[in-house]
C-alpha positions in Angstrom: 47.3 8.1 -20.5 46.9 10.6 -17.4 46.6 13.2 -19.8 44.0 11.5 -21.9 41.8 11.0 -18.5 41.8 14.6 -17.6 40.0 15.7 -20.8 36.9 13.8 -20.0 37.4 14.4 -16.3 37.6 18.1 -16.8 34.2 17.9 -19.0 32.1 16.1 -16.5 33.1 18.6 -14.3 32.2 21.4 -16.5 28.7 20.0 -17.6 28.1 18.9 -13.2 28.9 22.8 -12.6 26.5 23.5 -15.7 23.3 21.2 -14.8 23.5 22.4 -11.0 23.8 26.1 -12.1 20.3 25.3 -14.2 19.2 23.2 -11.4 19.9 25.8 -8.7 18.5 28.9 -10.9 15.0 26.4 -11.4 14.7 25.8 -7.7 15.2 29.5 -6.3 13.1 30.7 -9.3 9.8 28.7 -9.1 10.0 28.8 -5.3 10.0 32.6 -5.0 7.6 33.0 -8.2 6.0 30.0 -8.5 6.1 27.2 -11.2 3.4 28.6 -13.2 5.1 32.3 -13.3 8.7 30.7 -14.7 9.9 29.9 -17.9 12.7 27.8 -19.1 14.2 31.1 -21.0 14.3 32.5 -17.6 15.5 29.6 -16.1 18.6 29.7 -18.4 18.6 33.4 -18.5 19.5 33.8 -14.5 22.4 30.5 -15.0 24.0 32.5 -18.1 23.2 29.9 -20.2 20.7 29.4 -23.4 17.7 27.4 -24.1 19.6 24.9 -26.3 21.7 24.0 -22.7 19.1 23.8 -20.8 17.1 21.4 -23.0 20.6 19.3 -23.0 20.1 18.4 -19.5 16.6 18.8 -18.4 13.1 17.4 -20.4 11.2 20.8 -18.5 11.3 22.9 -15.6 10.2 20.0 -13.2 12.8 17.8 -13.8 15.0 20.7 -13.0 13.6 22.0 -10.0 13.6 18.4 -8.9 17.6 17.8 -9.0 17.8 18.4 -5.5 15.8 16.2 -4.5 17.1 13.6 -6.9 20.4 12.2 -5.4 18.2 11.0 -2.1 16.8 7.8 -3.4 20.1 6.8 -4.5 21.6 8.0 -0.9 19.3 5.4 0.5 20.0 3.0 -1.9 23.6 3.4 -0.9 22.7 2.9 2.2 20.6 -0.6 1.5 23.6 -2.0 -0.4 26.3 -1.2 3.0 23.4 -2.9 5.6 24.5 -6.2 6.9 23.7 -9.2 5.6 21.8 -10.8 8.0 19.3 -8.1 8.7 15.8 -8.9 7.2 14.5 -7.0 4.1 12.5 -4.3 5.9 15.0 -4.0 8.5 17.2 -3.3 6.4 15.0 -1.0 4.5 13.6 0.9 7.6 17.7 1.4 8.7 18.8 3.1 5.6 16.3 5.1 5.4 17.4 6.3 8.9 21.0 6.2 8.2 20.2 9.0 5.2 18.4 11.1 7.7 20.6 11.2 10.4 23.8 11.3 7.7 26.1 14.5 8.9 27.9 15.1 5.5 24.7 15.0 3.0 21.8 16.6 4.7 18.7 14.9 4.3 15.5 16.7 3.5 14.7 17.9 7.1 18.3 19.8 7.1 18.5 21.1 4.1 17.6 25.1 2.9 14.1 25.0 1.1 13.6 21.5 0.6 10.4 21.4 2.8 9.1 24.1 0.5 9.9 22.4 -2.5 7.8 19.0 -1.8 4.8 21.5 0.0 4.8 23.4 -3.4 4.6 19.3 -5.5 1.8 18.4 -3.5 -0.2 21.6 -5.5 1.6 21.6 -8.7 0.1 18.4 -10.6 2.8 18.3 -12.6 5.9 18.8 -10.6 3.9 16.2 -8.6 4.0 13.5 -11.4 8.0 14.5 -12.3 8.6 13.7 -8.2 6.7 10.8 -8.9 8.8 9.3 -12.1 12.2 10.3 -9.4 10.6 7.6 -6.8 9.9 5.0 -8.9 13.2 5.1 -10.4 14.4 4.7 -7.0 12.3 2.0 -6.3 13.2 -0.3 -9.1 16.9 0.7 -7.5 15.7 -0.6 -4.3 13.7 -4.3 -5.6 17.7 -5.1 -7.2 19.4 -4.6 -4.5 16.7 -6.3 -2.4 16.6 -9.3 -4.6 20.5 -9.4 -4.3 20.4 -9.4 -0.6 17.9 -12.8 -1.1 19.6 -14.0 -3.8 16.7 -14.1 -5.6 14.9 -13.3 -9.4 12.9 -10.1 -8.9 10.8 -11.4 -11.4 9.6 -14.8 -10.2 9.8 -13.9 -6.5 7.6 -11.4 -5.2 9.0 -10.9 -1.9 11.6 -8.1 -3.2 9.4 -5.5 -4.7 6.7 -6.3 -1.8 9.7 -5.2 1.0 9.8 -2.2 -1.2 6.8 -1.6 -1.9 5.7 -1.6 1.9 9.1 0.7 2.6 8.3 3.5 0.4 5.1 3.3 1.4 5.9 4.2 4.9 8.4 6.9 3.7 5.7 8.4 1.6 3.3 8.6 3.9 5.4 10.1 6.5 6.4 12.6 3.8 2.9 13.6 3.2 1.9 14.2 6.7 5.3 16.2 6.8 4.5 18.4 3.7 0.9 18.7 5.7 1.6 19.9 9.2 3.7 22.6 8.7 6.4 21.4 11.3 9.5 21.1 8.8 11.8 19.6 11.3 9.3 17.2 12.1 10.3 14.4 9.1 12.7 11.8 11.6 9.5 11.4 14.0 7.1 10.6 11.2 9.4 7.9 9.7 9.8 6.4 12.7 5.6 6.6 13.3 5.3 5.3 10.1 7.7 2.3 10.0 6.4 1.1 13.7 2.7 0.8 12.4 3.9 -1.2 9.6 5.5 -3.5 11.4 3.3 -3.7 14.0 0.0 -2.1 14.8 -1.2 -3.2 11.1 -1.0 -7.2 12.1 -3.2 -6.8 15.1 -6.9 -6.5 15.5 -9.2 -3.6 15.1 -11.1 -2.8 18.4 -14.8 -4.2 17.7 -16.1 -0.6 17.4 -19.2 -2.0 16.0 -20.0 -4.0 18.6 -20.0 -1.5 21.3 -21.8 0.8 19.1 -24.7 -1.5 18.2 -24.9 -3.0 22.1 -25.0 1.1 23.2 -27.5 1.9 20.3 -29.4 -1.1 21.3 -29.8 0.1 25.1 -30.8 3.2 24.5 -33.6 2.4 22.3 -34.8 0.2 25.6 -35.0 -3.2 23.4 -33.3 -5.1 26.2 
């Protein structure tokens, strides 16, 4: 029995060391060269590997470059699930998402070698953008189970799952953007936090009446007091 467990154990092993040697020869190649500039024959060509292999574990060069960024959503997902119990949805949401960046054994984007490049290059490749894109939602639909769980709830007859999640990634996202956008890589904890406080706060109060001083200045200086 032992013996029979080691065979497939020693395979997913072997094809693990075989998808991150295409996934790290995708991400150091299209972030010295560009997307554009690399090929999947090079791609396989710098892992010692062939085209077939590559197109085993990978639909294109995106999804490849992408791997390292792939494992996050399910870090945070990880992170949802181990939240107590008693902490509301977008508590709970909001914590995870810190306990990933702060995490000391897995760094998160912030910490890691390149990453920052990676998600400044998807913001300009249209497609890379789109492949990043399919990795969230995936995440996402993660995120609305485990949500749902937490309630004890039908994700499809209660909206109040996919709206926590909805509202969560949304803040991640936009934090990421800004992040990608103001060239300050170690910048991503503050903008999280930015992010999550105006969502649960400045949002629900209301707008300074703008207007009204504008119109009562307009209104003076045109002497039709």
């Amino acid at each position: 029995m032992q013996a029979e467990q080691k065979i497939p154990d020693r395979r997913g092993r072997k094809a693990r060391r075989t998808r991150d040697a295409l996934a790290g020869a995708a991400f150091e190649l299209v972030l010295d060269r560009g997307l554009r500039e690399v090929t999947v024959e090079e791609i396989a060509e710098r892992a010692d590997l062939d085209r077939r292999t590559f197109s085993r574990y990978f639909a294109g060069k995106e999804d490849a470059v992408l791997d390292s960024v792939r494992g996050d959503g399910d870090r945070i997902n990880e992170a949802l699930r181990a939240r107590p119990a008693e902490e509301p949805p977008l508590t709970a949401y909001r914590r995870a998402v810190q306990d990933w960046l702060a995490d000391p054994e897995i760094p998160a984007w912030h910490r890691r070698p390149r990453i920052y490049e990676l998600l400044v290059l998807a913001e300009h490749e249209p497609t890379l953008y789109a492949a990043f894109h399919h990795i969230r939602v995936d995440a996402q639909a993660d995120s609305v189970a485990i949500i749902a769980d937490r309630l004890g709830t039908d994700p499809l007859s209660d909206l109040r799952p996919a709206v926590t999640v909805a509202a969560g990634a949304g803040a991640l996202l936009a934090a990421q953007a800004a992040w990608v956008r103001g060239d300050r890589p170690d910048e991503l904890p503050r903008l999280v936090e930015r992010a999550f406080d105006a969502l649960a706060g400045e949002l629900f109060t209301s707008p300074a009446p703008h207007s009204t001083t504008s119109t009562t200045s307009t209104t003076e200086g045109n002497g039709t007091s």
